[in-house]
N, C-alpha and C positions, 0 to 999 in steps of 0.2 A: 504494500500500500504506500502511494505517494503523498506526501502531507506538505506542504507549503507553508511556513509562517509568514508575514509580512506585518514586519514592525519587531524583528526578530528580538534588536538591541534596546527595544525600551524594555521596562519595567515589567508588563505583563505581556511582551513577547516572549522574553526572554524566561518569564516563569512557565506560559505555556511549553516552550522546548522543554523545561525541567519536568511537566505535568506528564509530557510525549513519552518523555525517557522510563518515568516510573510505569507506566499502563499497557506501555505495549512491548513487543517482543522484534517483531518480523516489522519494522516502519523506515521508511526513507523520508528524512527531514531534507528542506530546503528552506535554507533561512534566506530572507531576504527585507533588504533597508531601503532607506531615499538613498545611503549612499553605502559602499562595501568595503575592503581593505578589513575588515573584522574578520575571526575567526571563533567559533563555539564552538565547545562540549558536548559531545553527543553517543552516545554509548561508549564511550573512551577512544572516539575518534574527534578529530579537529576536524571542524568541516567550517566551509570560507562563505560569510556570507555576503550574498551576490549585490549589486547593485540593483532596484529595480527597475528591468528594461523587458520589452516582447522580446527578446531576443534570449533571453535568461529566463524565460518561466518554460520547465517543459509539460509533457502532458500530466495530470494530477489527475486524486481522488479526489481529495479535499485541499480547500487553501483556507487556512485562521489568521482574519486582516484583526491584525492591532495598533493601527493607525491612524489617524483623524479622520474628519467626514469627509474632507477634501480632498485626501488619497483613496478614501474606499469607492468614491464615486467615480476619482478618473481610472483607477485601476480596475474598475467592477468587470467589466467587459474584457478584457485582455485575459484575466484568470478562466472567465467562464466558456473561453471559446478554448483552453486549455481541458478543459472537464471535468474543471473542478464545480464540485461544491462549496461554497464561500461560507461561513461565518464570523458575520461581522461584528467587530466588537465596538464602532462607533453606532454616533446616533440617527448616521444618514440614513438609515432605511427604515427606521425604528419604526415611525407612524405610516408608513405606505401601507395599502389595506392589503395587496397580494403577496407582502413580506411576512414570513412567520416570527412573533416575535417570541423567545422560548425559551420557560424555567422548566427544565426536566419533571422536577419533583411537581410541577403546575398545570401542564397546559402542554404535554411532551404530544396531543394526538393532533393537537395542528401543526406537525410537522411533514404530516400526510400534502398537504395544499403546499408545500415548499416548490419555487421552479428555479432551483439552483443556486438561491439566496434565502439566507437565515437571517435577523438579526439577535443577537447577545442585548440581552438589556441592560439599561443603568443598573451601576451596582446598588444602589440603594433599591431601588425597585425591583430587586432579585430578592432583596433579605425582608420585603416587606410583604412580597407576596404569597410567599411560601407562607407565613402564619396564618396571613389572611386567606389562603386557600383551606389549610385545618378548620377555617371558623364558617365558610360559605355552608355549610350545611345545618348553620341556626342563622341564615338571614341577614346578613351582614347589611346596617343601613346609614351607616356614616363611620367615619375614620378620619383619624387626625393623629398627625406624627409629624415628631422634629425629629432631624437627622442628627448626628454629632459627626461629621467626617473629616479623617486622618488626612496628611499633608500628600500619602501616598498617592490619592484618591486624583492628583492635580499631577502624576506622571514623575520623572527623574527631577526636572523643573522644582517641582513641589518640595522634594527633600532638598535639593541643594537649596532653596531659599530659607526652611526650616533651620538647616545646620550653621550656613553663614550668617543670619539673622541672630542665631545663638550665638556666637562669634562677634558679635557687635559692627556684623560686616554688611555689604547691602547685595543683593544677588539682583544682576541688572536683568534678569529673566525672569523674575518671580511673576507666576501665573497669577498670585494673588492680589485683589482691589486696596489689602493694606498690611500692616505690619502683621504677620503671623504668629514671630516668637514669643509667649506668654500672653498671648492675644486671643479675640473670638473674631471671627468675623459671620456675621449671617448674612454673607453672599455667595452663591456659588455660580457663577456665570450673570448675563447682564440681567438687568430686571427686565421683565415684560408686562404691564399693568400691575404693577406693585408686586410681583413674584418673580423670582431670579428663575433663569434656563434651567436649574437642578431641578425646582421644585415643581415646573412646568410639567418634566421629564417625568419624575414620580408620580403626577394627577394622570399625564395621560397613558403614559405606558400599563401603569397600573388598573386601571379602566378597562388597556384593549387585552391584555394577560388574562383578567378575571372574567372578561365579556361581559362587563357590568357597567355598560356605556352611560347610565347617569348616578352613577355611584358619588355620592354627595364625598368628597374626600378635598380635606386643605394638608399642607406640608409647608414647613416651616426648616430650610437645611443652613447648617452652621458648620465653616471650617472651623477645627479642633488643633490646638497646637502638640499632635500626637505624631507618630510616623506610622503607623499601621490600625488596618480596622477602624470600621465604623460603628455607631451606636443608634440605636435609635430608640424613643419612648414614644410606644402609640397607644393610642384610647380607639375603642371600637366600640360600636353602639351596635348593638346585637336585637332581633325578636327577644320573645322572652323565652329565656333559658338559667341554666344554674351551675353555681360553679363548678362542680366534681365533673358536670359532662361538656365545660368549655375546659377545665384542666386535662382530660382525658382527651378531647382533640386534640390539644396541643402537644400533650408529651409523647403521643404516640403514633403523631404525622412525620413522613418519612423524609429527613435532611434536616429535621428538628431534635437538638440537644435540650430538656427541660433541666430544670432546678427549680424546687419548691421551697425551698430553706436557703437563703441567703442571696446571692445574685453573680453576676460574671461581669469581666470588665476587659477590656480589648488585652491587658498583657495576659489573660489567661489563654487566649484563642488564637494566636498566632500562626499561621499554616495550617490550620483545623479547615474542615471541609463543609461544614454543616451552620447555619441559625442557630446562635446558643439564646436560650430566651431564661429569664426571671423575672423575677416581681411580677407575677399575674396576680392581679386582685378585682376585688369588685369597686367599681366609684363609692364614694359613700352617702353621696346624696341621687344617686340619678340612676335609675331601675335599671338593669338590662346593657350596661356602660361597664367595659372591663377593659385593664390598663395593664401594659407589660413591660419588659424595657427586653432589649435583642441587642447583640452583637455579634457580629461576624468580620472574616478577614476579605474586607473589602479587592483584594489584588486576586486574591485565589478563587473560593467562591464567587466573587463579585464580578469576576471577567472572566481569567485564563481559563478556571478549574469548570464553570458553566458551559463555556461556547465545546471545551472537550468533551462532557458530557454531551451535549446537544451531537458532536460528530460518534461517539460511541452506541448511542440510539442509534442513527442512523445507518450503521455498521449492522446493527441486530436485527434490523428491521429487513 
């Protein structure tokens, strides 16, 4: 099987290649950048990653673009006349209605309607919908979540602004609108009618995921002066149901770590694969309203380790 990464040397290309190495056996990587002269790791072989050109892609199974929108869209067609299958881990395809957009553990049977192009969701809207899938079987009728996300979350950019900032230094590439070190910022991309590009991404992605196209849901995302993993605290307003059988969906939906005693915090879940979720409770004023707090590792689950599942189905199927 031919696999193609593109976007080999950032962040979650580069961790895709590491996901490649652990899951399969018999695979032929091709990594490939905007520019090459690099070389990776790959079953204890160096392998040189290519520049990307038509002239450099040969024929494929699959290609995993970890790229911006900007390359997935000019590159889309040169991979596909190659035969691959794409999975994209930008947000260009995300809302097109004949792209599949797809959490395994979610919504893995609209992968049937694929014609050659998948999209990988935002990471936040990966870790938010898996619980919220556990709950769609008591009626889900509104939702509301802040995010907390890691400096990862903004690519290599993001940490070197993180580290040199900490250094008293200024990183002339910082992706971020302001000071990040020891700071909050609640923006993550531009605003658009008083809601930033993130939380845009989270209302609608999460909508076409659950196919609950007037799903009353606000989001509220905040970069965190952390390096890995995201957080998020949501409140779900639920029919009427009880706790033992909204705790029992949750601990025992599948990509879902529960804890009923205590809680989890992004240094515990570091390269972990799954939604670790705690503090489920009931509101204490408001019928039928239950509140959780989630973390997951934003790079792995939230991109690499999802769009690889997505090609592993696909593989079974």
């Amino acid at each position: 099987m031919k696999v193609a990464v593109f976007g080999a040397t950032g962040l979650v290309g580069s961790l895709m290649i590491k996901i490649l190495e652990e899951k399969f056996d018999n695979l032929e990587v091709y990594p490939f950048a905007s520019e090459g002269g690099r070389t990776i790791k790959f079953k204890e072989r160096e392998i040189e990653v290519k520049p990307i050109s038509e002239y450099n892609i040969p024929k494929l199974d699959f290609a995993l673009f970890a790229v911006d929108s900007f390359l997935s869209k000019l590159w889309k067609d040169a991979f596909l006349k190659k035969g691959a299958i794409i999975i994209d881990n930008s947000s260009a395809f995300r809302l097109d209605k004949d792209v599949p957009l797809v959490v395994p553990e979610v919504n893995i049977e609209d992968l049937r309607f694929h014609k050659g192009l998948i999209a990988n969701p935002n990471c936040s809207t990966i870790q938010l919908t898996i619980p919220l899938k556990a709950l769609m079987k008591f009626s889900i009728k509104r939702v509301s979540v802040s995010t907390y996300q890691s400096v990862s979350g903004s690519g290599r950019d993001g940490l070197n602004a993180y580290h040199f900032e900490k250094e008293g230094k200024t990183y002339e590439k910082t992706p971020f609108s302001n000071v990040i070190y020891n700071n909050l910022i609640p923006q993550i991309g531009n605003f658009q009618n008083g809601y930033s590009e993130e939380e845009w991404k989270i209302i609608n992605e999460t909508r076409k995921i659950l196919k609950m196209d007037n799903l009353i849901i606000s989001a509220t995302a905040v970069r965190v002066p952390i390096e890995f993993c995201h957080s998020q605290s949501v409140e779900v307003e639920l029919e009427k149901e009880n706790f033992d059988l909204v705790e029992d969906a949750i601990s025992n939906f599948s990509g879902i770590v529960y804890k009923n005693n205590g809680y989890f915090t992004p240094r515990d879940i570091v390269n972990k694969d799954e939604v670790y979720i705690s503090r489920l409770r009931k509101h204490p004023f408001l019928d039928n309203v239950y509140l959780f707090w989630s973390v997951f590792d934003n790079l792995r689950k939230g991109a690499a380790l999802n769009a690889i599942q997505i090609m592993e189905a696909l593989i079974e199927d």
